[in-house]
C-alpha positions as CSV (number, residue, x, y, z in Angstrom):
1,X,111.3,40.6,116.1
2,X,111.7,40.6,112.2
3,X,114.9,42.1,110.8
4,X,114.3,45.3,108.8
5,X,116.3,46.5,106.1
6,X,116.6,50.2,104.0
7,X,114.3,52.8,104.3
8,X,111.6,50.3,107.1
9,X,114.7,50.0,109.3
10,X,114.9,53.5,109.7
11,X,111.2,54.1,110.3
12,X,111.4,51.6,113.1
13,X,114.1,53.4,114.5
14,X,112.1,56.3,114.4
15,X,109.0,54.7,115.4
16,X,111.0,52.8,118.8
17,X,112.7,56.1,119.9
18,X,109.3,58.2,119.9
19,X,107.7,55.6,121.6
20,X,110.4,55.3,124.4
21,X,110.0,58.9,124.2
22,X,105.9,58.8,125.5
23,X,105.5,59.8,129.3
24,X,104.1,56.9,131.7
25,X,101.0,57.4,133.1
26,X,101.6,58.5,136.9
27,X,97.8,57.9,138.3
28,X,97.8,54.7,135.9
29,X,101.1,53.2,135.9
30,X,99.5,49.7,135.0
31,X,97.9,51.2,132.2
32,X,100.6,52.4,130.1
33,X,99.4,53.8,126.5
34,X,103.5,53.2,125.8
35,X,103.0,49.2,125.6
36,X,100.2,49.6,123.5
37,X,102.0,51.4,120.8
38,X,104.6,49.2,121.1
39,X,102.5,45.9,120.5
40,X,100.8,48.2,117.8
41,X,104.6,49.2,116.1
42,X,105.5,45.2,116.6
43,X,102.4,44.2,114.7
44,X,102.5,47.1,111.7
45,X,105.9,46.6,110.9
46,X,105.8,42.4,111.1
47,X,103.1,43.6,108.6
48,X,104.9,45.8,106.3
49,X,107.9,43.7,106.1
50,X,105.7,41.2,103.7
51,X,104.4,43.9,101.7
52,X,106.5,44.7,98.1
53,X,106.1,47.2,95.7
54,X,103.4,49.9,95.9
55,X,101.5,48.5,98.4
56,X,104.1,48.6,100.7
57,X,105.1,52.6,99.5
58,X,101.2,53.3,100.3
59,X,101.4,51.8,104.0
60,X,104.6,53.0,104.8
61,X,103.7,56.7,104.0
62,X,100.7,56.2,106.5
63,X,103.4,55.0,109.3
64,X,105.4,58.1,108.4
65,X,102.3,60.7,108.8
66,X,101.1,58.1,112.1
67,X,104.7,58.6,113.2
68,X,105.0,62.3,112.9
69,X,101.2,62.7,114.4
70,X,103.1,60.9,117.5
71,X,106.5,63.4,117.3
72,X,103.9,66.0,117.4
73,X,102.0,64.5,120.3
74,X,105.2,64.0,122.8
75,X,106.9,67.1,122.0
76,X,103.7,69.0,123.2
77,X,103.6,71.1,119.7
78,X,100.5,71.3,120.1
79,X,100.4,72.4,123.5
80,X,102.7,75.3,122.4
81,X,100.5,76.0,119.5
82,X,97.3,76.2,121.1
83,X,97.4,78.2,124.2
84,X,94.6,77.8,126.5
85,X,93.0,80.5,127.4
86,X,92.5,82.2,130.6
87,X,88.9,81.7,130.3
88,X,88.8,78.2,129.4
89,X,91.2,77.4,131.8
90,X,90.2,79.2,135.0
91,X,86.4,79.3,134.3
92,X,83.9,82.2,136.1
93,X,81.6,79.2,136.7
94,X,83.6,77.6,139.0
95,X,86.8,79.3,140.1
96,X,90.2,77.2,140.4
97,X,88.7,74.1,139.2
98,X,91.2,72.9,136.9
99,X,93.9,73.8,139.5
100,X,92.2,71.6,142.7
101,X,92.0,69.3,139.9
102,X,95.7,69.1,138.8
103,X,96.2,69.1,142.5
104,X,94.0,66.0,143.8
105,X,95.9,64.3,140.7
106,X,99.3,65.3,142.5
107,X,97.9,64.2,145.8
108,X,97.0,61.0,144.7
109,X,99.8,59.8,142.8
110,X,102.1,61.1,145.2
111,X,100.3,59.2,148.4
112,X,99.6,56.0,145.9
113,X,95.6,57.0,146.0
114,X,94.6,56.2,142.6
115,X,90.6,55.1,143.2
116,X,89.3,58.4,144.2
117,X,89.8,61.8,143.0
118,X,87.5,64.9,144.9
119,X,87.3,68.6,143.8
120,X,85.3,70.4,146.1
């Protein structure tokens, strides 16, 4: 890993402890969306660190907006921000869905079933 220095080494602080920050992936576990933002971070900032001047202001000001897209993302503002209706989320159509859903899940990942998930 590159040593950075002023204002990049404190976006890479930033950047590492949101993406330590992202939950694993219980069904998927070998799947983990964590290592690919960390090979991504590795990559952009091996990048910025040989950019100078304006160029590397521009770039650096889209890793800022990526990076507070991702604050946003594990501190579930959204989630808060948007609540779900009872409609959308219990539908007349088919009653408890999302709930035998959000149960198989629990089912599966707690008996290590991971190929199959049924909602009858």
């Amino acid at each position: 890993m590159s040593r950075y220095t002023g204002k990049l080494s404190d976006l890479y602080r930033s950047y590492a402890r949101v993406i330590g920050q992202w939950p694993a992936d219980k069904l998927r576990p070998t799947h983990c969306y964590k290592g690919v933002l960390k090979a991504q971070m590795k990559t952009k900032f091996d990048r910025l660190n040989s950019l100078r001047g304006e160029e590397l202001s521009r770039e650096a000001g889209l890793v800022e907006r990526e990076l507070e897209a991702l604050s946003n993302l594990v501190s579930n503002k959204y989630r808060s921000q948007y609540k779900v209706s009872e409609a959308l989320a219990d539908p007349v159509s088919n009653k408890g869905y999302y709930t035998k859903l959000l149960e198989s899940i629990d089912t599966a990942v707690k008996s290590n079933k991971r190929t199959s998930l049924r909602v009858d």
